[in-house]
SEBA-632855 format. One record per residue (C-alpha): residue number from 0; residue in one letter; x, y, z. Coordinates in Angstrom, 3 decimals. Layout:
N
NUM  A  X  Y  Z
...
This chain:
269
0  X  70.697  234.400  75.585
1  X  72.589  230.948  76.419
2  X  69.785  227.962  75.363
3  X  68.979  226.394  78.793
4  X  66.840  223.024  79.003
5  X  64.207  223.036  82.066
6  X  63.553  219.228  81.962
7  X  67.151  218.118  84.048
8  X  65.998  215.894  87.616
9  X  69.265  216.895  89.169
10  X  69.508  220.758  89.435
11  X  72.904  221.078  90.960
12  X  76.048  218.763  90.785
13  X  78.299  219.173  93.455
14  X  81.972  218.257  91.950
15  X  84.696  217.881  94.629
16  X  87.863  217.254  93.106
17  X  90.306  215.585  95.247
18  X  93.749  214.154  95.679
19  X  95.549  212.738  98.913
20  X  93.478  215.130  100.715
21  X  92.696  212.795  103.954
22  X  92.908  215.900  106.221
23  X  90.605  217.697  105.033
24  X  88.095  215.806  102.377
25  X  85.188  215.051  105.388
26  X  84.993  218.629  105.956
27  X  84.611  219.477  102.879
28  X  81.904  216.760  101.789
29  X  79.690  216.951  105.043
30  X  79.849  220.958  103.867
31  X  78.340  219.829  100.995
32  X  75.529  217.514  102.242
33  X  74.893  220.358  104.742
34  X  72.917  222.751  101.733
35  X  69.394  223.401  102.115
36  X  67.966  223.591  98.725
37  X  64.626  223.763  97.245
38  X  65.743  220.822  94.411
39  X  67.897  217.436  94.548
40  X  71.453  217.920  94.012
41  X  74.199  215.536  93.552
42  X  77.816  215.028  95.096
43  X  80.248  214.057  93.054
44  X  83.939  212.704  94.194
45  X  86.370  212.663  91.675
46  X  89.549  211.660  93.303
47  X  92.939  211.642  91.269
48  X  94.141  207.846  92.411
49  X  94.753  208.977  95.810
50  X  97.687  207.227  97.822
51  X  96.373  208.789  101.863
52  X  93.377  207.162  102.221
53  X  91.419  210.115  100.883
54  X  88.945  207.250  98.598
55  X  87.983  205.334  101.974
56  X  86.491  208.531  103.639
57  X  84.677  209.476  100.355
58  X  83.330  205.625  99.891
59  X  82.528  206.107  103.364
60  X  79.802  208.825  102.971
61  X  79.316  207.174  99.562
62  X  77.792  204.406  101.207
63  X  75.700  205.892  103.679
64  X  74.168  208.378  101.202
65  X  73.958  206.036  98.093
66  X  71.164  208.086  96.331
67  X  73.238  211.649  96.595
68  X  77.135  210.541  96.720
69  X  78.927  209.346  93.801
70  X  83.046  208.729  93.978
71  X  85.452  208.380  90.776
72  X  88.786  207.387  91.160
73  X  91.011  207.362  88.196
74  X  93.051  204.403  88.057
75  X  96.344  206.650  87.133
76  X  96.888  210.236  88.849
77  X  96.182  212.296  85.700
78  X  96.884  215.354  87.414
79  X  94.429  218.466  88.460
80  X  93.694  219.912  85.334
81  X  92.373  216.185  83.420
82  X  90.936  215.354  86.486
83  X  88.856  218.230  86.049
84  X  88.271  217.045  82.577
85  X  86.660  213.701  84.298
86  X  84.913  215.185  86.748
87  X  82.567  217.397  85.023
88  X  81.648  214.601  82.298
89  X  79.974  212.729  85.320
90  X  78.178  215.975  86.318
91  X  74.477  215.363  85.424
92  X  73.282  218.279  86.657
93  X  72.090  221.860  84.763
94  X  74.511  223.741  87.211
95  X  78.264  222.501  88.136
96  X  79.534  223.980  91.784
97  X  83.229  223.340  92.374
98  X  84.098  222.392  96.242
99  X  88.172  221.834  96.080
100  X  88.847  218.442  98.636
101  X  90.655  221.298  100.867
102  X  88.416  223.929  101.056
103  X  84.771  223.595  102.409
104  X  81.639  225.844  102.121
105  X  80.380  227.469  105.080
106  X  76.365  228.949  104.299
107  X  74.079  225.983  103.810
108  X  72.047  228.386  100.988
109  X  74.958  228.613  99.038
110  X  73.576  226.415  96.104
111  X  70.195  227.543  96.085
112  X  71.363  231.480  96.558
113  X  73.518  230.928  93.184
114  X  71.289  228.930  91.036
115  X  68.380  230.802  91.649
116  X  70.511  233.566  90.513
117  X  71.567  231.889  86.905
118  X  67.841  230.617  86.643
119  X  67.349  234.832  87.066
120  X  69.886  235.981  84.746
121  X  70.067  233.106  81.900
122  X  72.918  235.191  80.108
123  X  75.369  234.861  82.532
124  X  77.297  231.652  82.152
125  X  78.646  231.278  85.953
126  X  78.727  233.089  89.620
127  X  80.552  232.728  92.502
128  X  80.753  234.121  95.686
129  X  82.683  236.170  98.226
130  X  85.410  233.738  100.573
131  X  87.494  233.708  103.544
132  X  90.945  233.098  102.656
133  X  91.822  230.455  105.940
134  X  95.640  230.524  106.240
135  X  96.627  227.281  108.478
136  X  99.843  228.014  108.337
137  X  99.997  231.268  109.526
138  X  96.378  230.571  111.275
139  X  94.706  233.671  109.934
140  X  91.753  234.793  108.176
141  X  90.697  236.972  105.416
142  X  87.693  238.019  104.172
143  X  87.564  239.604  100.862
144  X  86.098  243.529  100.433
145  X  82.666  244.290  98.699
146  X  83.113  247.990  97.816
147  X  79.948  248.874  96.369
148  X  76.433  249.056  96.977
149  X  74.868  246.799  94.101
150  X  73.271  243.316  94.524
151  X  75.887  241.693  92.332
152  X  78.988  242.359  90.420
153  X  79.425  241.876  86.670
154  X  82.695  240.163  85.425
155  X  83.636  240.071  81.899
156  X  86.195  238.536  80.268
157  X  88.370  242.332  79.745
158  X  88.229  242.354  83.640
159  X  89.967  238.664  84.135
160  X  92.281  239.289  81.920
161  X  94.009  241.792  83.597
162  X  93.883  239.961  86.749
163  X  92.211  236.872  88.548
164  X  89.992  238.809  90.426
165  X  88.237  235.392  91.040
166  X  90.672  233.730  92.548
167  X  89.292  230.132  94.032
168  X  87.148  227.088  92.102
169  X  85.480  226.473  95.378
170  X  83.434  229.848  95.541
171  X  82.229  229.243  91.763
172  X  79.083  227.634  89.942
173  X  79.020  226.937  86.394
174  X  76.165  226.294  83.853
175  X  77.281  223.367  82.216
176  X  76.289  223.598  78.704
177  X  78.627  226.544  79.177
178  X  81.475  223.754  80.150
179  X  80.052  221.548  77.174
180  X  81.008  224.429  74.981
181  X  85.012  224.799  75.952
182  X  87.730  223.267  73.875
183  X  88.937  220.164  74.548
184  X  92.467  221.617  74.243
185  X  92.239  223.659  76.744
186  X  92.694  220.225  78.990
187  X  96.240  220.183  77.595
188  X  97.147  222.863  79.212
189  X  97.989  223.202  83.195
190  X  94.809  224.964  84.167
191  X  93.829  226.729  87.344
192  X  91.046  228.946  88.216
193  X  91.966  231.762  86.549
194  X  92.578  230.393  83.245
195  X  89.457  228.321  83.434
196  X  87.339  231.569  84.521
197  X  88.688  233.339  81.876
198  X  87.055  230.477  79.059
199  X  83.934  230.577  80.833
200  X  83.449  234.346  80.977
201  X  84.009  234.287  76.908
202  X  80.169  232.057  76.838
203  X  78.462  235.123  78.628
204  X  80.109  236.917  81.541
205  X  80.466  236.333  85.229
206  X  78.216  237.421  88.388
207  X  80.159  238.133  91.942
208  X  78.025  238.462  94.605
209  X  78.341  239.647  98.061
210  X  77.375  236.758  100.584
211  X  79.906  234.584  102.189
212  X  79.700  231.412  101.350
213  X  82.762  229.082  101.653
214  X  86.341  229.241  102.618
215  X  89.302  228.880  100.276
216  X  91.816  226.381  102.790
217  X  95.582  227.608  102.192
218  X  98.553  224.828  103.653
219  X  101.560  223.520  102.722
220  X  100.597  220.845  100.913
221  X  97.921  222.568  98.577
222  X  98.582  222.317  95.193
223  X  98.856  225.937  94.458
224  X  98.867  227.745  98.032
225  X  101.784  225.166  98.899
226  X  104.209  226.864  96.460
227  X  106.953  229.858  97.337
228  X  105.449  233.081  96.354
229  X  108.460  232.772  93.884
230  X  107.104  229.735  92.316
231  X  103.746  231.153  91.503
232  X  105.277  234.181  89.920
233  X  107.343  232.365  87.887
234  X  104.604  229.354  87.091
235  X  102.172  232.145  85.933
236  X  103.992  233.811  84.031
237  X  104.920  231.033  81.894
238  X  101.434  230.127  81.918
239  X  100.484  233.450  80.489
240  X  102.341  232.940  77.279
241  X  100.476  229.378  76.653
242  X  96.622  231.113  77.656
243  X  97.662  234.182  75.483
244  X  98.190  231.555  72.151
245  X  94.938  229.338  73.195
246  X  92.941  232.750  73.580
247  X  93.927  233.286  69.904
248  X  95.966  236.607  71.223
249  X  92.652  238.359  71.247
250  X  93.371  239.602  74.715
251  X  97.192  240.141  74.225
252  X  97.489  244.021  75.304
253  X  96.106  242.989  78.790
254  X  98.628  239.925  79.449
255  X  101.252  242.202  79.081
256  X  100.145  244.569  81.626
257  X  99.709  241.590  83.802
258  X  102.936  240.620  82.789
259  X  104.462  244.026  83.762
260  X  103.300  243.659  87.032
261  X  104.577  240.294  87.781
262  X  107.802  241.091  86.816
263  X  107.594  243.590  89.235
264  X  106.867  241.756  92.167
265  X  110.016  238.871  90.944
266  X  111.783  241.949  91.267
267  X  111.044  242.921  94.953
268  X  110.938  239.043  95.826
Protein backbone atom coordinates (compact mmCIF):
# COMPACT_ATOMS: atom_id res chain seq x y z
CA UNK A 1 0.00 0.00 0.00
CA UNK A 2 1.68 3.45 -1.21
CA UNK A 3 2.29 5.61 2.38
CA UNK A 4 -0.13 8.58 1.93
CA UNK A 5 -0.01 11.66 4.47
CA UNK A 6 -3.68 13.06 5.41
CA UNK A 7 -2.41 16.39 6.90
CA UNK A 8 -1.78 18.34 3.12
CA UNK A 9 -4.21 21.96 3.06
CA UNK A 10 -4.18 21.80 -0.69
CA UNK A 11 -5.81 18.49 -1.91
CA UNK A 12 -5.42 18.92 -5.60
CA UNK A 13 -2.80 20.90 -7.72
CA UNK A 14 -3.90 21.77 -10.94
CA UNK A 15 -0.55 21.90 -13.25
CA UNK A 16 -1.10 23.48 -16.71
CA UNK A 17 1.90 23.34 -18.64
CA UNK A 18 2.13 25.81 -21.32
CA UNK A 19 4.08 27.29 -24.16
CA UNK A 20 3.05 30.04 -26.82
CA UNK A 21 -0.32 28.75 -26.37
CA UNK A 22 -2.27 32.31 -26.58
CA UNK A 23 -5.15 30.60 -28.48
CA UNK A 24 -6.10 28.45 -26.37
CA UNK A 25 -4.55 28.90 -22.59
CA UNK A 26 -8.01 30.95 -21.22
CA UNK A 27 -9.98 28.04 -22.13
CA UNK A 28 -8.14 25.87 -20.64
CA UNK A 29 -7.56 27.77 -17.18
CA UNK A 30 -11.24 29.10 -16.74
CA UNK A 31 -11.86 25.00 -17.29
CA UNK A 32 -9.95 24.67 -14.45
CA UNK A 33 -11.38 27.29 -12.03
CA UNK A 34 -14.76 25.92 -13.23
CA UNK A 35 -14.38 22.41 -10.75
CA UNK A 36 -16.69 22.00 -8.01
CA UNK A 37 -14.86 20.26 -5.32
CA UNK A 38 -15.45 19.42 -1.81
CA UNK A 39 -11.54 20.72 -0.85
CA UNK A 40 -9.22 23.79 -2.00
CA UNK A 41 -7.23 23.13 -4.96
CA UNK A 42 -4.56 25.03 -6.59
CA UNK A 43 -3.75 26.21 -10.29
CA UNK A 44 -0.58 26.13 -11.27
CA UNK A 45 0.92 27.87 -14.66
CA UNK A 46 4.09 26.75 -15.65
CA UNK A 47 4.82 28.39 -18.90
CA UNK A 48 8.08 27.48 -20.93
CA UNK A 49 9.31 31.38 -21.60
CA UNK A 50 6.55 31.94 -23.89
CA UNK A 51 7.16 34.43 -26.92
CA UNK A 52 2.77 34.91 -27.92
CA UNK A 53 1.65 36.51 -25.10
CA UNK A 54 0.53 33.27 -23.50
CA UNK A 55 2.20 34.75 -19.68
CA UNK A 56 -0.11 38.00 -19.89
CA UNK A 57 -3.41 35.93 -20.07
CA UNK A 58 -2.17 33.58 -17.27
CA UNK A 59 -0.94 36.77 -15.01
CA UNK A 60 -4.21 37.95 -15.95
CA UNK A 61 -6.35 35.35 -14.04
CA UNK A 62 -3.30 35.24 -11.74
CA UNK A 63 -4.22 38.45 -10.50
CA UNK A 64 -7.76 38.27 -10.12
CA UNK A 65 -7.61 34.92 -8.27
CA UNK A 66 -4.38 35.56 -6.18
CA UNK A 67 -5.24 32.92 -3.45
CA UNK A 68 -5.83 29.88 -6.19
CA UNK A 69 -3.54 30.94 -9.37
CA UNK A 70 0.07 30.65 -9.36
CA UNK A 71 2.23 31.29 -12.87
CA UNK A 72 6.03 30.13 -13.47
CA UNK A 73 7.79 31.19 -16.30
CA UNK A 74 11.19 29.85 -16.92
CA UNK A 75 13.50 32.42 -17.94
CA UNK A 76 14.95 30.01 -20.91
CA UNK A 77 12.47 27.62 -22.97
CA UNK A 78 13.72 24.34 -21.45
CA UNK A 79 11.53 22.42 -23.52
CA UNK A 80 8.26 20.13 -22.57
CA UNK A 81 9.72 17.40 -20.89
CA UNK A 82 12.03 19.82 -18.04
CA UNK A 83 9.28 21.97 -17.95
CA UNK A 84 7.43 19.22 -16.62
CA UNK A 85 10.29 18.66 -14.31
CA UNK A 86 9.50 22.42 -12.89
CA UNK A 87 6.15 22.23 -12.80
CA UNK A 88 5.43 19.47 -10.52
CA UNK A 89 8.19 20.69 -7.87
CA UNK A 90 5.77 23.74 -7.32
CA UNK A 91 2.82 21.32 -6.95
CA UNK A 92 1.91 21.44 -3.21
CA UNK A 93 -0.80 19.42 -3.39
CA UNK A 94 -1.37 15.36 -2.35
CA UNK A 95 -2.80 14.83 -5.96
CA UNK A 96 -1.15 16.37 -9.34
CA UNK A 97 -3.92 16.74 -12.39
CA UNK A 98 -2.28 17.59 -15.71
CA UNK A 99 -4.44 20.22 -17.94
CA UNK A 100 -2.07 20.65 -21.28
CA UNK A 101 -2.35 24.84 -22.20
CA UNK A 102 -4.31 23.34 -25.42
CA UNK A 103 -6.62 21.09 -24.17
CA UNK A 104 -9.34 22.00 -21.52
CA UNK A 105 -11.57 19.86 -19.20
CA UNK A 106 -15.13 19.78 -19.79
CA UNK A 107 -17.11 18.10 -16.30
CA UNK A 108 -16.69 20.50 -13.42
CA UNK A 109 -16.49 17.06 -10.97
CA UNK A 110 -13.63 15.97 -12.69
CA UNK A 111 -11.18 16.56 -9.69
CA UNK A 112 -13.30 15.54 -7.01
CA UNK A 113 -14.65 12.27 -9.14
CA UNK A 114 -10.76 11.21 -9.40
CA UNK A 115 -9.42 11.98 -6.05
CA UNK A 116 -12.09 10.60 -4.23
CA UNK A 117 -11.25 7.63 -6.22
CA UNK A 118 -7.28 7.45 -5.16
CA UNK A 119 -8.43 8.45 -1.52
CA UNK A 120 -10.68 4.91 -2.25
CA UNK A 121 -8.09 2.82 -3.70
CA UNK A 122 -4.66 4.06 -1.94
CA UNK A 123 -2.69 1.39 -4.10
CA UNK A 124 -3.21 2.81 -7.22
CA UNK A 125 -0.68 5.48 -7.98
CA UNK A 126 -2.78 7.57 -10.74
CA UNK A 127 -6.29 7.66 -12.84
CA UNK A 128 -7.46 9.31 -15.61
CA UNK A 129 -10.36 9.55 -17.51
CA UNK A 130 -12.18 8.91 -20.78
CA UNK A 131 -11.66 12.15 -23.62
CA UNK A 132 -12.90 13.56 -26.72
CA UNK A 133 -10.25 13.70 -29.19
CA UNK A 134 -11.29 17.56 -30.78
CA UNK A 135 -9.65 17.64 -34.24
CA UNK A 136 -9.58 21.56 -35.33
CA UNK A 137 -8.17 20.85 -38.23
CA UNK A 138 -10.31 18.51 -39.64
CA UNK A 139 -13.18 19.93 -37.11
CA UNK A 140 -14.21 16.55 -35.79
CA UNK A 141 -14.78 14.74 -32.71
CA UNK A 142 -14.05 11.53 -31.08
CA UNK A 143 -15.00 10.02 -28.17
CA UNK A 144 -13.15 7.09 -26.97
CA UNK A 145 -15.12 3.40 -26.42
CA UNK A 146 -15.79 1.92 -22.85
CA UNK A 147 -16.37 -1.77 -23.71
CA UNK A 148 -17.18 -3.23 -20.53
CA UNK A 149 -19.47 -3.12 -17.79
CA UNK A 150 -17.13 -2.44 -14.64
CA UNK A 151 -16.86 0.84 -12.64
CA UNK A 152 -13.23 1.27 -13.57
CA UNK A 153 -10.48 -0.19 -15.57
CA UNK A 154 -7.18 -1.50 -14.18
CA UNK A 155 -3.91 -0.54 -16.07
CA UNK A 156 -0.69 -2.09 -15.32
CA UNK A 157 2.45 -1.47 -16.46
CA UNK A 158 2.42 -5.08 -19.00
CA UNK A 159 -0.66 -3.30 -20.60
CA UNK A 160 1.30 0.21 -21.47
CA UNK A 161 3.91 -1.36 -22.64
CA UNK A 162 2.48 -2.81 -25.46
CA UNK A 163 0.72 0.27 -26.32
CA UNK A 164 -0.27 3.84 -24.94
CA UNK A 165 -3.59 2.98 -24.29
CA UNK A 166 -3.57 6.29 -22.25
CA UNK A 167 -2.86 8.47 -24.64
CA UNK A 168 -3.25 12.34 -23.27
CA UNK A 169 -1.61 14.15 -19.85
CA UNK A 170 -4.72 16.20 -19.71
CA UNK A 171 -7.21 13.28 -18.78
CA UNK A 172 -4.66 12.07 -15.94
CA UNK A 173 -4.18 12.65 -12.03
CA UNK A 174 -1.20 11.63 -10.25
CA UNK A 175 -0.41 11.02 -6.51
CA UNK A 176 2.58 12.86 -6.08
CA UNK A 177 4.69 11.03 -3.72
CA UNK A 178 4.32 8.64 -6.64
CA UNK A 179 6.10 11.58 -8.90
CA UNK A 180 8.56 12.16 -5.84
CA UNK A 181 9.58 8.59 -6.37
CA UNK A 182 10.67 8.72 -10.36
CA UNK A 183 14.24 9.13 -11.45
CA UNK A 184 15.56 12.19 -12.07
CA UNK A 185 16.97 10.77 -15.33
CA UNK A 186 14.12 10.11 -16.71
CA UNK A 187 13.98 14.20 -17.30
CA UNK A 188 16.84 13.60 -19.75
CA UNK A 189 14.97 11.97 -21.87
CA UNK A 190 12.19 13.51 -24.43
CA UNK A 191 9.16 12.39 -22.51
CA UNK A 192 5.52 12.28 -23.47
CA UNK A 193 2.58 10.71 -21.95
CA UNK A 194 3.19 7.45 -22.67
CA UNK A 195 6.59 7.14 -21.43
CA UNK A 196 5.72 9.06 -18.32
CA UNK A 197 2.53 6.67 -17.72
CA UNK A 198 4.53 3.89 -18.13
CA UNK A 199 7.03 5.12 -14.81
CA UNK A 200 4.07 5.84 -12.91
CA UNK A 201 2.21 2.57 -13.42
CA UNK A 202 5.65 0.74 -12.10
CA UNK A 203 4.68 2.68 -8.23
CA UNK A 204 1.23 0.78 -8.24
CA UNK A 205 -0.91 0.54 -11.37
CA UNK A 206 -3.34 2.76 -13.17
CA UNK A 207 -7.32 3.25 -12.86
CA UNK A 208 -9.38 4.26 -16.28
CA UNK A 209 -12.62 5.19 -15.67
CA UNK A 210 -15.60 5.74 -17.74
CA UNK A 211 -16.87 9.46 -17.35
CA UNK A 212 -15.98 12.14 -19.75
CA UNK A 213 -14.17 14.56 -18.47
CA UNK A 214 -11.95 16.78 -20.72
CA UNK A 215 -10.97 17.09 -24.28
CA UNK A 216 -7.55 16.33 -25.74
CA UNK A 217 -7.24 19.72 -28.45
CA UNK A 218 -5.40 18.36 -31.73
CA UNK A 219 -3.93 21.51 -34.31
CA UNK A 220 -1.20 22.25 -36.21
CA UNK A 221 0.79 23.78 -33.96
CA UNK A 222 0.57 21.17 -31.00
CA UNK A 223 3.60 19.83 -30.03
CA UNK A 224 2.86 16.28 -30.78
CA UNK A 225 -0.61 16.33 -32.78
CA UNK A 226 1.20 19.02 -35.10
CA UNK A 227 3.61 16.40 -36.52
CA UNK A 228 3.10 14.15 -39.98
CA UNK A 229 1.83 10.84 -38.99
CA UNK A 230 5.35 9.98 -40.44
CA UNK A 231 7.09 11.94 -37.87
CA UNK A 232 5.48 10.30 -34.93
CA UNK A 233 6.25 6.89 -36.26
CA UNK A 234 9.57 7.57 -36.74
CA UNK A 235 10.03 9.86 -33.31
CA UNK A 236 8.59 6.85 -31.34
CA UNK A 237 10.30 4.50 -32.46
CA UNK A 238 13.51 5.98 -31.69
CA UNK A 239 12.12 6.78 -28.46
CA UNK A 240 11.42 3.17 -27.78
CA UNK A 241 15.02 2.15 -27.86
CA UNK A 242 16.00 5.02 -25.14
CA UNK A 243 12.62 3.93 -22.64
CA UNK A 244 13.58 0.21 -23.29
CA UNK A 245 17.46 1.00 -21.68
CA UNK A 246 15.92 3.44 -18.80
CA UNK A 247 13.27 0.59 -18.03
CA UNK A 248 16.38 -1.58 -17.39
CA UNK A 249 15.05 -3.91 -20.51
CA UNK A 250 12.68 -5.46 -18.05
CA UNK A 251 9.87 -4.96 -20.49
CA UNK A 252 11.94 -5.66 -23.71
CA UNK A 253 9.70 -8.60 -25.34
CA UNK A 254 6.74 -6.08 -25.44
CA UNK A 255 8.72 -3.05 -27.21
CA UNK A 256 9.40 -5.24 -29.85
CA UNK A 257 5.94 -6.17 -30.56
CA UNK A 258 5.24 -2.52 -30.45
CA UNK A 259 8.01 -2.12 -32.58
CA UNK A 260 6.66 -4.69 -35.12
CA UNK A 261 3.71 -2.86 -35.47
CA UNK A 262 5.11 0.48 -36.12
CA UNK A 263 7.14 -0.67 -38.68
CA UNK A 264 4.18 -1.77 -40.14
CA UNK A 265 2.29 1.21 -40.38
CA UNK A 266 5.95 3.21 -41.91
CA UNK A 267 5.35 0.64 -44.29
CA UNK A 268 1.76 1.47 -45.50
CA UNK A 269 2.58 5.32 -44.90
Amino acid sequence: MISVKSDIKIKVSVLIITYNQSRFIEKAIKSALLQKTTFKYEIIVMDDSSKDGTLNIANKYREKYPDQIKVFSNINNLGITKNYKEGFKKCTGEYIAILEGDDYWISRRKLQLESDFLDRHTGYSAVFNRFVVYNTIYNTKQTQAWNNSFSYETITTKKLTLGNVIGNFSACMYRKVCVNKLKSSLYDMVVYDWMFNIAISEKGPIAYLPQICSVYRVHSKGKWSGKSERSKILMTLKLIDKYNKFLGFKYDNNFKIVKKVIYNELIKS
